[in-house]
C-alpha positions in Angstrom: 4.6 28.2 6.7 8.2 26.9 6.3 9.9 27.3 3.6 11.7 25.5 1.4 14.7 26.2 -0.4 16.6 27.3 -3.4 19.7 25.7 -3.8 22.8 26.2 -6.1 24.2 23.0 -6.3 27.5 24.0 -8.3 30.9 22.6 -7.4 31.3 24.5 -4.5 34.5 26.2 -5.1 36.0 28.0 -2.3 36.7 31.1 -4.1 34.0 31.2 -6.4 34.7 31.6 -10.0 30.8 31.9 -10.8 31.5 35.8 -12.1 34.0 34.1 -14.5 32.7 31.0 -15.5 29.6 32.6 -16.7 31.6 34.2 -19.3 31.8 33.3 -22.8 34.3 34.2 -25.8 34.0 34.0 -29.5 37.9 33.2 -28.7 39.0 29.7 -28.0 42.8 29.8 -28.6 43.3 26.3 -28.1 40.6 25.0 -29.7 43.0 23.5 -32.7 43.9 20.8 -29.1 40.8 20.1 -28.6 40.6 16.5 -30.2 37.1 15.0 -30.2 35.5 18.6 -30.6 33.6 17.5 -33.0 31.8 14.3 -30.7 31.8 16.3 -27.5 28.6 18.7 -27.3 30.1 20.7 -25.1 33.0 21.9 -27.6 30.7 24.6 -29.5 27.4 26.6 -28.4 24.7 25.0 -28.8 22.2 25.5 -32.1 18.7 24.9 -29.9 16.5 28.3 -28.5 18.1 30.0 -26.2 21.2 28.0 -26.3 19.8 25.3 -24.3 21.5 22.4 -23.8 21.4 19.6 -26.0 21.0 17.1 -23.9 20.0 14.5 -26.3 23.9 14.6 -27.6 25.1 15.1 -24.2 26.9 11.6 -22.3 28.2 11.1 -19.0 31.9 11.0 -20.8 31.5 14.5 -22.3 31.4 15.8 -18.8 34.9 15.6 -17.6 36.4 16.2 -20.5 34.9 19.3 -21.3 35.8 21.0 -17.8 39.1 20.1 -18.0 39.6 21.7 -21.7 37.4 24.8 -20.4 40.0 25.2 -17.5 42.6 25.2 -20.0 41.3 27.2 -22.4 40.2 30.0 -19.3 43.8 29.7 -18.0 45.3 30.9 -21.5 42.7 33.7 -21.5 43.9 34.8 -18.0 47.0 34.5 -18.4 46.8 36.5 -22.1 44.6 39.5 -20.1 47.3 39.4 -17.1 50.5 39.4 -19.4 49.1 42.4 -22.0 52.0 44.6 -22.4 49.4 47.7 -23.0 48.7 49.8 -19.9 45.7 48.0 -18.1 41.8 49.7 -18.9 38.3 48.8 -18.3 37.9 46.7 -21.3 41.3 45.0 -21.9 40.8 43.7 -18.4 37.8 43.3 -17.2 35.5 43.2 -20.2 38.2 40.6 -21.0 37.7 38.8 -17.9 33.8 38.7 -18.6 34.1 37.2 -21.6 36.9 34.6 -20.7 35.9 30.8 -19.9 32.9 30.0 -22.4 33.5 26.7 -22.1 34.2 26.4 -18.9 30.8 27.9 -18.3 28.5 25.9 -20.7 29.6 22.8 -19.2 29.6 23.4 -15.4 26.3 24.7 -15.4 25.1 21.7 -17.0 26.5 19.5 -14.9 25.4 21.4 -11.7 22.0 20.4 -13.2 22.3 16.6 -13.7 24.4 16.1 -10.4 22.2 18.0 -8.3 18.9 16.5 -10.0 20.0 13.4 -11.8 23.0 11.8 -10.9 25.1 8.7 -10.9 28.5 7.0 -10.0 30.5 8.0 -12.9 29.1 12.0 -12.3 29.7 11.4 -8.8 32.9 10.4 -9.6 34.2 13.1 -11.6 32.2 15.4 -9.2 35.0 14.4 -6.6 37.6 14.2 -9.0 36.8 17.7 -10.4 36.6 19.6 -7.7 39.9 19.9 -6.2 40.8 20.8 -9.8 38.2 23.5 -10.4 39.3 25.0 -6.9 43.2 25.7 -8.0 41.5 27.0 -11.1 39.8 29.8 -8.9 43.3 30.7 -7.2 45.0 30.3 -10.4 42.9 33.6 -11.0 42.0 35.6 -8.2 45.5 35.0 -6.7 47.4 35.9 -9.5 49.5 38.7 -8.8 49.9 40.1 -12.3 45.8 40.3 -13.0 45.3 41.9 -9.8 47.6 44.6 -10.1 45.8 45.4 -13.2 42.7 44.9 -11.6 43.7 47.1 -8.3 45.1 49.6 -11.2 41.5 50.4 -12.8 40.1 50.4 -9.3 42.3 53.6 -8.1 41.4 55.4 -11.2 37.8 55.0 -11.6 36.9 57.9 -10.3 38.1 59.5 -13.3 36.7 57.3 -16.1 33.8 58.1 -18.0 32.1 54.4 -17.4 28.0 54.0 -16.8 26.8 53.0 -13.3 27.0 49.3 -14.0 30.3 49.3 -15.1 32.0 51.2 -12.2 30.0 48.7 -10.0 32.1 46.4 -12.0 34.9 47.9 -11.4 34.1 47.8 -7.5 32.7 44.3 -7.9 35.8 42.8 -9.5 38.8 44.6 -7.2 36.3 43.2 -3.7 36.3 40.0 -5.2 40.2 39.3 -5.6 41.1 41.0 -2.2 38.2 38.9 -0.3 40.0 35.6 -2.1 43.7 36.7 -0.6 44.9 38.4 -3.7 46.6 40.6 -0.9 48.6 37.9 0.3 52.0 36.7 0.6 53.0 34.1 -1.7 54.0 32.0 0.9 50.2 32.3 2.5 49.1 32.0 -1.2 50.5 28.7 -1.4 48.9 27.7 1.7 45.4 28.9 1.0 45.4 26.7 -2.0 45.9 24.1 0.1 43.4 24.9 2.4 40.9 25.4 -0.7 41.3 22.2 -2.6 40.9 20.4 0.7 38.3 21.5 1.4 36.9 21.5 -2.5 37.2 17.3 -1.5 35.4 17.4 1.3 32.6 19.2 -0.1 32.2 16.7 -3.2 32.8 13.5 -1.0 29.9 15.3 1.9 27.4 15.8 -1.1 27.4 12.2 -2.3 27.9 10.7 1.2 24.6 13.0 2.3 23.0 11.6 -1.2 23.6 7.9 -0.5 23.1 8.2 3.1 19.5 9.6 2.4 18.8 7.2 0.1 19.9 4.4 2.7 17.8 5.8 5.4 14.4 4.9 3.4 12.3 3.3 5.7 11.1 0.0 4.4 7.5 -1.5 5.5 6.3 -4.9 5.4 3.2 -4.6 7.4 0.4 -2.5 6.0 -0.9 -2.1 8.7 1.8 -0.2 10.4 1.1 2.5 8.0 -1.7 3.4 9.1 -3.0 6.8 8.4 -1.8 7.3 4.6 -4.1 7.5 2.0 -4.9 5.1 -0.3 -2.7 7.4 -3.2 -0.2 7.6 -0.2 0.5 3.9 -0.1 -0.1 3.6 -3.5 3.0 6.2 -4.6 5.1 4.1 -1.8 4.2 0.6 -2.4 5.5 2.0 -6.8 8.5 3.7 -4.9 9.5 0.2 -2.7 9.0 -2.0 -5.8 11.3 0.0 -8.3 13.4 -0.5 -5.3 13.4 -4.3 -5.1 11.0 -4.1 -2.3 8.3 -5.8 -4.4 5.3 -6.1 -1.6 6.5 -3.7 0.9 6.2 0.1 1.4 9.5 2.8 1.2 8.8 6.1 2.5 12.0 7.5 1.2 13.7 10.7 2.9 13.4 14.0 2.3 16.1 16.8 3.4 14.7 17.7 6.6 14.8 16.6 10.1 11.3 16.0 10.6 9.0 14.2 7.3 5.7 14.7 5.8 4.4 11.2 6.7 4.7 11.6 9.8 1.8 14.2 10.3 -0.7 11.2 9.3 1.0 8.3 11.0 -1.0 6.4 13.7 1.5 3.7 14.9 3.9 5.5 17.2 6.7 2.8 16.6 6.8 3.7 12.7 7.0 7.5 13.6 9.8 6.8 15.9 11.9 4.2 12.9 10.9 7.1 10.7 11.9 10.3 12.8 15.3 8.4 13.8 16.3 7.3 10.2 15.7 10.6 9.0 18.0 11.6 12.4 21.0 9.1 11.7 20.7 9.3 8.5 24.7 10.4 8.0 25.5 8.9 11.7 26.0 5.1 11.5 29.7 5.0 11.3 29.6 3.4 8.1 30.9 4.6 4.6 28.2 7.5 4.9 29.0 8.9 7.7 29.8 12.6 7.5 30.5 13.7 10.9 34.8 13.7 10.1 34.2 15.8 6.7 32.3 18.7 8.7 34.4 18.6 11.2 37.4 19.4 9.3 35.5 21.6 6.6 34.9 24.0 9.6 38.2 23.8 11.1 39.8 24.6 7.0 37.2 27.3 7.4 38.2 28.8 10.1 42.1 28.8 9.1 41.3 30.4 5.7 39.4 32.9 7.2 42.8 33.5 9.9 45.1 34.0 6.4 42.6 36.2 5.1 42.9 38.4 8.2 39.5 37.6 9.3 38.9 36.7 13.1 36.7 33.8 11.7 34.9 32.1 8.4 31.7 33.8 9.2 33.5 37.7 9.3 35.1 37.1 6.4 32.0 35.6 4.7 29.5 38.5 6.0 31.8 41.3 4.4 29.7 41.7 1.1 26.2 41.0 2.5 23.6 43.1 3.6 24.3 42.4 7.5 27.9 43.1 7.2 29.3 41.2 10.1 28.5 38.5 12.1 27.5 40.8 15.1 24.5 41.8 13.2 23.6 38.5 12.3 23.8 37.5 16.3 21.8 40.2 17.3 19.0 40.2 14.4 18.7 36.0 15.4 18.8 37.1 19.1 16.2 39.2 19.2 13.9 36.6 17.5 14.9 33.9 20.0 12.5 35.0 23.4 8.7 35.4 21.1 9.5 32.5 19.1 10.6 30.1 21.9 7.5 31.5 24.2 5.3 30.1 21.3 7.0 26.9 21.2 6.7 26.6 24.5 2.8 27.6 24.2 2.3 24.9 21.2 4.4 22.3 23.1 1.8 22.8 26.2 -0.9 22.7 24.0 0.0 19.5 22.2 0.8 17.1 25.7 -2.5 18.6 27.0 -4.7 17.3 23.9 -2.4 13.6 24.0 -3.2 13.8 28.0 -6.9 14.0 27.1 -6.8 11.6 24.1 -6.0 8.9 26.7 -2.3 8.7 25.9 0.7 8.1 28.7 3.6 9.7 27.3 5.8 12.8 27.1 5.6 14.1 23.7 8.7 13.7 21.4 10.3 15.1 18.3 8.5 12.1 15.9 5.0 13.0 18.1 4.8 16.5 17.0 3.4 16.8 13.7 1.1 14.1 14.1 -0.9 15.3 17.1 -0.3 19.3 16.1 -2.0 17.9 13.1 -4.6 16.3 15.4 -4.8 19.4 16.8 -5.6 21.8 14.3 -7.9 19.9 12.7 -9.3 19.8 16.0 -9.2 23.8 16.2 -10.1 24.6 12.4 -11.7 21.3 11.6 -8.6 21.2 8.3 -6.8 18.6 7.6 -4.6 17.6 4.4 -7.4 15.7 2.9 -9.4 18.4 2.7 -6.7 20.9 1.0 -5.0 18.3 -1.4 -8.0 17.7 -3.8 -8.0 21.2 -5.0 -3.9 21.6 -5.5 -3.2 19.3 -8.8 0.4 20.0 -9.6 -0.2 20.9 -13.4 -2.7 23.7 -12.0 -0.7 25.2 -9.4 2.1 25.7 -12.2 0.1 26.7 -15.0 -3.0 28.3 -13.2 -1.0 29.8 -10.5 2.0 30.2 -11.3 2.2 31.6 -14.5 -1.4 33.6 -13.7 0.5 35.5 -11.6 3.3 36.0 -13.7 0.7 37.4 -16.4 -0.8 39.7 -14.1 1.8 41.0 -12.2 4.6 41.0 -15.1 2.6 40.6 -18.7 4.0 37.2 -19.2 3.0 34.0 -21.0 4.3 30.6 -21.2 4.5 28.1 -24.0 5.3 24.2 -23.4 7.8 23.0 -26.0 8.2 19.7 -26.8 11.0 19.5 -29.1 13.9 20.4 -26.6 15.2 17.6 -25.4 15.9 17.4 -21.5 17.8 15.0 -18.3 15.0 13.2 -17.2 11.4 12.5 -19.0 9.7 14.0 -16.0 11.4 17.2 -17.0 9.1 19.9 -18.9 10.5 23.0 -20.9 8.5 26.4 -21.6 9.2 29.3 -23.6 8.8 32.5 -21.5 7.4 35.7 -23.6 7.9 39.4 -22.3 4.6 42.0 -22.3 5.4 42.5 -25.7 5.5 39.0 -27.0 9.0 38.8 -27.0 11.0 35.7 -26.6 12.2 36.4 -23.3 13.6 33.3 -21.3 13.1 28.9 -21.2 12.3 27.5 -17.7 12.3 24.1 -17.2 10.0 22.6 -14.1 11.3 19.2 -12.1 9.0 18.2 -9.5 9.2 14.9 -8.7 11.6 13.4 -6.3 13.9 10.7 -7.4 16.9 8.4 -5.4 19.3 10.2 -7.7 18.4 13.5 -6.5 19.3 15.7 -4.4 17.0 16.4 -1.7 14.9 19.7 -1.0 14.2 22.3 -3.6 15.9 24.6 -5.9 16.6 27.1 -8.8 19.9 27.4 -10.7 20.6 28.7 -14.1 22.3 27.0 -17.6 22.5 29.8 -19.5 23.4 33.1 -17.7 21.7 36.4 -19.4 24.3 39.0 -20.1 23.8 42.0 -23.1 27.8 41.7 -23.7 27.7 38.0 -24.0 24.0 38.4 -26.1 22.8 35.6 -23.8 19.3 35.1 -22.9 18.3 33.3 -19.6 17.5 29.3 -19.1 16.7 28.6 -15.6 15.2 25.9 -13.8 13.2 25.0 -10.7 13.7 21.8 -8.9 11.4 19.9 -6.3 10.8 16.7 -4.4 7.7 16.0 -4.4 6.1 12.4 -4.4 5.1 11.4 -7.9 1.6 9.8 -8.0 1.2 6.4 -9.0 0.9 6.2 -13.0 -2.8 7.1 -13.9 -3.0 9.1 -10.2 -3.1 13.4 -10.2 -0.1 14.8 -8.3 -1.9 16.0 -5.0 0.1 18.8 -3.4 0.1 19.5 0.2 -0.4 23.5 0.7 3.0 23.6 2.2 3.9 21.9 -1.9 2.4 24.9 -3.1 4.2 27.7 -1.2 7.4 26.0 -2.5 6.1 26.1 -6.1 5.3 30.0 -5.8 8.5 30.0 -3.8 10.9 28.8 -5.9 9.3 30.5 -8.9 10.1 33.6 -7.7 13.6 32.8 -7.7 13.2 31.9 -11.6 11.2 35.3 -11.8 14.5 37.2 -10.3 16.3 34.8 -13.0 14.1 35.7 -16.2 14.1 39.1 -15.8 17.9 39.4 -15.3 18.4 42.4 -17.5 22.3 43.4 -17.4 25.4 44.5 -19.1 27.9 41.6 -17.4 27.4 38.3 -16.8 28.7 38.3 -12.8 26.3 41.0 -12.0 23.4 39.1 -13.8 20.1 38.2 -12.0 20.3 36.3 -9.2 24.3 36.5 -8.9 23.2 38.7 -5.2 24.1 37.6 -1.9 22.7 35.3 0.3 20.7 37.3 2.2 19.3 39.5 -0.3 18.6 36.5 -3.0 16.2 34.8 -1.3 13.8 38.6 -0.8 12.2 37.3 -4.6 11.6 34.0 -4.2 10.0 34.8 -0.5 7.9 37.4 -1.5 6.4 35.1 -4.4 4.8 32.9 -1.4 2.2 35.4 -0.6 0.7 35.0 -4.1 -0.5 31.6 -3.1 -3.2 33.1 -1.0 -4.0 36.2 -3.0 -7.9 35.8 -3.8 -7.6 36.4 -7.8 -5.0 33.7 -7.8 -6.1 31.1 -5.7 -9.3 31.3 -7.3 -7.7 31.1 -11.0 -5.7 27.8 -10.0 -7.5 25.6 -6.2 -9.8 23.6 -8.4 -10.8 20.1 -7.4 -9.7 17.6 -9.5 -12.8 15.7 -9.4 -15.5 18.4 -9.6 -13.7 21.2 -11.5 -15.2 23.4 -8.4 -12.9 26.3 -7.3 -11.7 25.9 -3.6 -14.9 27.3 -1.6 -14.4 30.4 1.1 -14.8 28.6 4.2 -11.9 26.5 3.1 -9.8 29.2 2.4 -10.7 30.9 5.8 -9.4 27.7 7.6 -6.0 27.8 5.9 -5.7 31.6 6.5 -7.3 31.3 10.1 -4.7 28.1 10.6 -1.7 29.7 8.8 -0.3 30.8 12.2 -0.4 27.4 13.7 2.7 25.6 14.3 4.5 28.8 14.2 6.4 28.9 17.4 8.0 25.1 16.3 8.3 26.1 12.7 10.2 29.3 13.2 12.3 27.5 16.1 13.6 24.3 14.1 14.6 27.2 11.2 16.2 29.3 14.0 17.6 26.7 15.7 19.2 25.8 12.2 20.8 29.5 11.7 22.4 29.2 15.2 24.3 26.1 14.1 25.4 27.8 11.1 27.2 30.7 12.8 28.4 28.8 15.6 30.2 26.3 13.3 31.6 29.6 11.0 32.2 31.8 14.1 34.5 29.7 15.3 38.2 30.7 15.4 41.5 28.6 14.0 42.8 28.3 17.3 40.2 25.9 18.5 40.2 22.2 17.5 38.4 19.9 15.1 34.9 19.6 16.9 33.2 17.0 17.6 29.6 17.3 15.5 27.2 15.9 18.4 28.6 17.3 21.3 29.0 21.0 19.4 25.6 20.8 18.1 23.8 20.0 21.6 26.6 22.6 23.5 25.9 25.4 20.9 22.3 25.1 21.0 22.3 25.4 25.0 24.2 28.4 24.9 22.2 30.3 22.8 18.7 28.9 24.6 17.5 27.2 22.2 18.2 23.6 22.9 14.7 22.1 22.7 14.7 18.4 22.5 11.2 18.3 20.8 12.3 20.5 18.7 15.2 19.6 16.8 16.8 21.7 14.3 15.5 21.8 10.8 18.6 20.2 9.5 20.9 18.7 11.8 24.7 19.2 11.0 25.8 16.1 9.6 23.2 16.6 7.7 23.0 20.3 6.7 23.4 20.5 2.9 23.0 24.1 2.4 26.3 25.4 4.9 28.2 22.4 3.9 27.2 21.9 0.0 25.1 24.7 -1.0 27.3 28.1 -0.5 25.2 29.2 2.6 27.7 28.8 5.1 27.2 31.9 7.8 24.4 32.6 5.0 21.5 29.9 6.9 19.7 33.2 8.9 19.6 34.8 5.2 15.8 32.9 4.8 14.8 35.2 8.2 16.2 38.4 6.9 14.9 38.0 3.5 11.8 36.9 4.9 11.7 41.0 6.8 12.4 42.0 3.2 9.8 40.1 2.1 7.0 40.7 3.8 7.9 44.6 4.2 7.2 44.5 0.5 4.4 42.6 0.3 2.9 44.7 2.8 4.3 47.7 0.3 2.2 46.2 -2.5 -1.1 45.7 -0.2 -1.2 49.6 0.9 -0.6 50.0 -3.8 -3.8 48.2 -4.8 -2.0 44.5 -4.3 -1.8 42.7 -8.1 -1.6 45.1 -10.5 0.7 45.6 -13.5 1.7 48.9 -12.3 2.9 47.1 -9.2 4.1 44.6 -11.1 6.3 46.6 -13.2 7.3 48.8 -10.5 9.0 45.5 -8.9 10.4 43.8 -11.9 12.2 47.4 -12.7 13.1 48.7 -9.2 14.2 44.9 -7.4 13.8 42.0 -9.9 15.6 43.1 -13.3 18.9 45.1 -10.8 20.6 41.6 -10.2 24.0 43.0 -8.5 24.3 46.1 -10.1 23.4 48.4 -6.7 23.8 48.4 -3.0 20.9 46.4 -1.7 19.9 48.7 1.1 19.5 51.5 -1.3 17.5 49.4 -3.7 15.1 48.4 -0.9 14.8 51.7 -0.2 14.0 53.4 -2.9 11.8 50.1 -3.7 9.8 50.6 -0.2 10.4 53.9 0.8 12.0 53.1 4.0 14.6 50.7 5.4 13.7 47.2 6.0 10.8 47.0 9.0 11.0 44.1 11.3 6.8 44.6 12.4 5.2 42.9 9.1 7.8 40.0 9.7 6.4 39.6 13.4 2.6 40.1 12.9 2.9 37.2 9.8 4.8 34.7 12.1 2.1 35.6 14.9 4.9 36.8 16.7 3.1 40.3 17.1 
């Protein structure tokens, strides 16, 4: 099953300021120059549960002002921490530093909400306007020469302070972070990383709405009925709504989603309309026009690599590995290597497969990148007798979420879920619940947006707007984001099973959010790196097929029947299907990543197409039916999304994942005991311990590659 994403959609600052911006103060020393604090929302906490936002007050004007004051008021705060005349300790610096920038953080991580999930031109606008901005604000910090020596200061003596473990990881956490950004540098390479950083801040604004409008451009748009063949009646009824609220009154729009290859094209019949559909997806940033992202990539990498030269670094991808589980980009190479032979053979095995049964259907052609979903779908229904009609009836959005996801929440964790109606949200398709601990506590709000809009970004995510910290006495709000079609009005929203793993997916990540339970904002819940943070959400996926849950939640919508045995046995006996392509286009997608980030200053500004197909060869796994999962000019989460030599972190995670699902399998599977066990020893640690360990002590071994391979089929 492929996996779908979570996704920080944040201002992607260079040097990331997300351990400071998630601070908060009862201090504002310039709030007397505020101005229109009393009109802008943003100005004072807000009075709702939880904090929330109030986005019933909240305007597309309040934005931009609000950042810029919350850069100001952070900058005093630094500068007041850096220029303390009394010797430099644990809490008149970094404590300090923690609870600098409340402003600052209350309104960025509202924004990164609606931009990612609801945007427009004037947020688009100050989204590239911002960002460059926001960057020299990070360097305005972690280069500061005065705040690191007091910084480096605490960090030589911490061996003989009397702190708690989480605040000597602190400690450690805070001195790494300023000597990874260049606080070790000359000035005169100072003043040149800035450079380099707000550049490339640009770039990635100008790359996310480019990407946004280009998708939305690429909708294919259908006059003939008839060459949609294959859709279901609710199918063509959810495109023939999306193509009139598009000005297409009388036609079909299939809109994009983020990946190379589309969901329609698995039930497609007309091979014409899976070819317009497979190459607008394709092109989607590749038309030379004012969407075109090839030139941003192409110098994003190149400011990459040079950063990474000033930082010392022989490229972007060895300075970027330093604080993640794999280290180096050596270890990344190898760990993708060594999945490349089995997972290519299988390919190569499906691929065989698939022009044998088009070969027998009568068919005269070589099979292509926009054939493959709809004759492997052909084919397993062929093999299993399964198709999508048969598994859509019993997955009705509503239950899936309440029946299945928060079931397993209960069981596993003790927790229950409230719907609220009286916070006021971004968009009306948005819903709000109150999360309550074992104990009845109030313990967390989650807000769940499913359906896919134009002004959306594509794919799926979790992100927070309000970070938990004891210091700060913040609780968490997080949120989970999809794209899933929205059924015509007076329709259920049919999920696809692939719709459900997402759901379980990215509510693990909200899990890993919720049960954030620490002393300091930037070592709070999911604030873990790349290759670590997405263990949670990955291991919530195998819940979807756990007996006592699917049975609680598969219930057709017509009949009220739960999903009967023989069904299930089809999905389980089919779950390996597809695997070889699946895991290929996602490996295939990891290669591009470090190839782009391992390459070194001295070499030129690429050009996309020709380093894309070059790359792939060289690493075997150039396989034009096969094309990557995300294709560069297209690749949100290395150019947008912080995941930049971070892509293979979905395969590592995934041998973290299913080492400990296999871990709970061998315990008695969904207990509380287990349950617990995992919140305390993984879910509720957020930063605040060396990953390895934690697995380890989780586990009782190091991470084991075998329950990985046997779940892919590999083994």
């Amino acid at each position: 099953m492929y996996k779908i994403f979570s996704k920080t959609l944040m201002f992607i600052i260079s040097l990331s300021i997300v351990s400071i911006i998630m601070a908060a103060s009862n201090n504002n020393p310039s709030k007397n120059n505020m101005g229109t604090s009393s009109k802008n929302p943003f100005f004072e906490p807000s009075n709702l549960p939880f904090q929330a936002p109030p986005f019933n007050k909240i305007k597309d004007s309040d934005y931009k002002p609000a950042i810029e004051e919350g850069m100001k008021q952070q900058l005093f705060e630094i500068e007041k921490i850096a220029d303390n005349p009394a010797p430099p300790t644990f809490e008149n610096t970094l404590v300090a530093l923690e609870k600098s920038g409340q402003l600052l953080a209350r309104v960025t991580m509202v924004f990164n909400a609606v931009t990612g999930a609801n945007t427009d031109s004037l947020l688009q606008a100050v989204q590239e306007e911002e960002a460059p901005k926001l960057a020299a604000h990070s360097d305005a910090i972690f280069l500061n020469t005065k705040l690191f020596e007091r910084v480096k200061s605490i960090y030589q003596k911490r061996n003989q302070l009397k702190l708690n473990h989480e605040s000597q990881k602190l400690i450690s956490y805070y001195y790494n972070k300023f000597v990874h950004a260049g606080a070790n540098l000359s000035n005169e390479n100072k003043t040149k990383l800035k450079m380099l950083n707000e550049e490339e801040a640009t770039l990635i604004a100008k790359f996310i709405n480019k990407l946004l409008a280009g998708t939305k451009a690429g909708a294919l748009v259908v006059s003939n009925k008839d060459e949609l063949a294959g859709l279901s009646t609710s199918e063509l009824d959810a495109e023939s709504h999306e193509a009139s609220a598009r000005g297409f009154s009388g036609k079909w729009l299939i809109s994009l989603q983020n990946t190379t290859q589309q969901p329609n094209l698995q039930s497609l019949l007309d091979r014409k309309t899976r070819k317009e559909l497979f190459e607008d997806s394709w092109n989607r940033c590749e038309h030379n026009d004012a969407n075109d992202t090839r030139s941003d990539i192409e110098r994003i990498a190149k400011i990459r690599a040079e950063k990474a030269m000033l930082l010392g670094f022989s490229n972007f991808a060895a300075w970027r590995l330093e604080d993640q589980m794999a280290k180096t980009p050596e270890a990344v190479e190898k760990f993708l290597a060594g999945l490349v032979p089995a997972t290519v053979a299988n390919e190569h095995k499906e691929a065989s497969d698939i022009q044998e049964f088009i070969d027998k259907s009568g068919k005269d052609f070589k099979l292509e990148p926009w054939d493959w979903s709809y004759y492997a779908e052909k084919l397993r229904k062929a093999r299993f007798n399964l198709d999508d009609s048969q598994i859509k009836p019993y997955f009705v959005l509503d239950n899936v979420l309440q029946k299945g996801l928060f079931y397993e929440a209960h069981e596993l964790y003790g927790l229950t879920f409230k719907e609220l109606h009286n916070i006021p949200v971004y968009q009306k398709d948005v819903r709000v619940f109150e999360v309550f601990d074992k104990d009845g506590s109030p313990l967390a709000l989650f807000y769940a947006d499913y359906f896919k809009r134009d002004n959306k970004s594509g794919g799926a995510w979790m992100d927070n707007m309000v970070q938990q910290s004891k210091l700060l006495g913040t609780k968490p709000v997080v949120y989970n984001v999809t794209n899933f079609t929205k059924p015509a009005p007076g329709q259920p929203a049919l999920l696809s099973f692939d719709d459900v793993t997402t759901m379980f997916h990215e509510f693990g990540h909200a899990l890993h959010g919720i049960f954030a339970d620490e002393e300091y904002p930037s070592l709070s819940g999911t604030n873990v790196p790349r290759d670590f943070v997405e263990f949670p959400s990955q291991f919530n996926e195998h819940w979807a097929l756990y007996p006592k849950v699917l049975e609680h939640y598969a219930l057709n919508y017509k009949t009220g029947k739960p999903i009967p045995q023989e069904l299930v046995d089809k999905i389980k006996k089919a779950n390996n299907f597809n695997q070889g392509y699946d895991f290929t286009e996602l490996l295939e997608a990891a290669d591009l990543d470090m190839a782009w980030h391992t390459l070194p200053a001295s070499a030129p500004e690429q050009n996309a197409d020709k380093f894309e197909t070059a790359s792939l060869k060289k690493d075997n796994l150039y396989i034009p039916q096969v094309p990557p999962r995300y294709r560069s000019s297209y690749f949100l989460h290395i150019w947008g999304n912080g995941y930049a030599a971070g892509y293979y972190a979905y395969l590592w995670s995934e041998m973290l994942d299913d080492d400990a699902f296999n871990w709970f399998m061998n315990h008695g599977g969904l207990t509380r005991e287990n349950g617990d066990r995992f919140r305390k020893m993984i879910l509720s640690r957020g930063a605040t311990e060396d990953y390895s360990k934690m697995f380890h002590e989780f586990a009782g071994h190091d991470p084991q590659i075998e329950p990985m391979l046997i779940n892919r089929g590999l083994k």
